[in-house]
N, C-alpha and C positions, 0 to 999 in steps of 0.2 A: 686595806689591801684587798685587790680584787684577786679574785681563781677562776677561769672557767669550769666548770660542773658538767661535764658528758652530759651525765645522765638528766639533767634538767635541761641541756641543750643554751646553757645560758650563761652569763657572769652572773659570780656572786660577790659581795662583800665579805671581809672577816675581821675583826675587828679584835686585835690582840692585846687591846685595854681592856675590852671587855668578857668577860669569861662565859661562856653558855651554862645554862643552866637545864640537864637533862632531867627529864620526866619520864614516865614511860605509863601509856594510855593504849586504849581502843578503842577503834575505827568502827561504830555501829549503823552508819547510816550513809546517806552520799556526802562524800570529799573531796572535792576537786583542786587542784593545783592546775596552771597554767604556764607552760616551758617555753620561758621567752615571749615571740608575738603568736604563740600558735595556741591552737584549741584547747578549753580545758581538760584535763586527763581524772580521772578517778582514781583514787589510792584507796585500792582494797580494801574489805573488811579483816581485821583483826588487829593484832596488837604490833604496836611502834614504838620506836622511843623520839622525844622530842626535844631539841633544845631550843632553848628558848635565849634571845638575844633583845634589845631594847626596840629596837622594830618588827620582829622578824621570829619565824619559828620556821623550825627545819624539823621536817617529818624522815624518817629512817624506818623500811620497813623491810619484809622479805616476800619475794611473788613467791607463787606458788611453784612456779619451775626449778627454784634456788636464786632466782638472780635477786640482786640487793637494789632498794627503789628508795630513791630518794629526792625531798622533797621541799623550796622553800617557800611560804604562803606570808603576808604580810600578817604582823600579830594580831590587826582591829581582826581579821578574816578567821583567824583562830580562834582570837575569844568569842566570836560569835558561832563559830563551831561547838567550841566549848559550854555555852548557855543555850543553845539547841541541842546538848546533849547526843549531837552526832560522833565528837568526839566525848570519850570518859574518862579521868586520868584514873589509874590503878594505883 
């Protein structure tokens, strides 16, 4: 099933065989995500939670204004986050 996502400016997939699997980590270095065909965006430093799907991991975060940011990266791009230690899981 696709949803469009405001806030990434995109469609997303959701896959209701598949269940996500939340984590919750911190953002210690540059992280970028890419909404749609446009520019990469950076996702703050600090703490997110993540779920984690068979392609795909969606970052969930809060700006510093209060507004809710969120974010979907393909997983190869997360676990190499993840093994650069730009992201940390908690």
């Amino acid at each position: 099933m696709k949803f469009y996502c405001a806030a990434m400016g995109t469609f997303a997939r959701y896959n209701l065989q598949e269940p996500a699997m939340t984590e919750h980590a911190t953002i210690n270095d540059h992280v970028t995500y890419r909404p749609g065909d446009g520019a990469p965006l950076e996702i703050p430093k600090g703490p997110v939670e993540i779920d984690l799907t068979a392609d795909s991991a969606t970052l969930s975060w809060t700006e510093e204004n209060g507004a809710a940011g969120l974010a979907a990266i393909p997983l190869t791009q997360y676990k190499e986050y993840v093994r650069q230690k730009r992201i940390t899981l908690t």
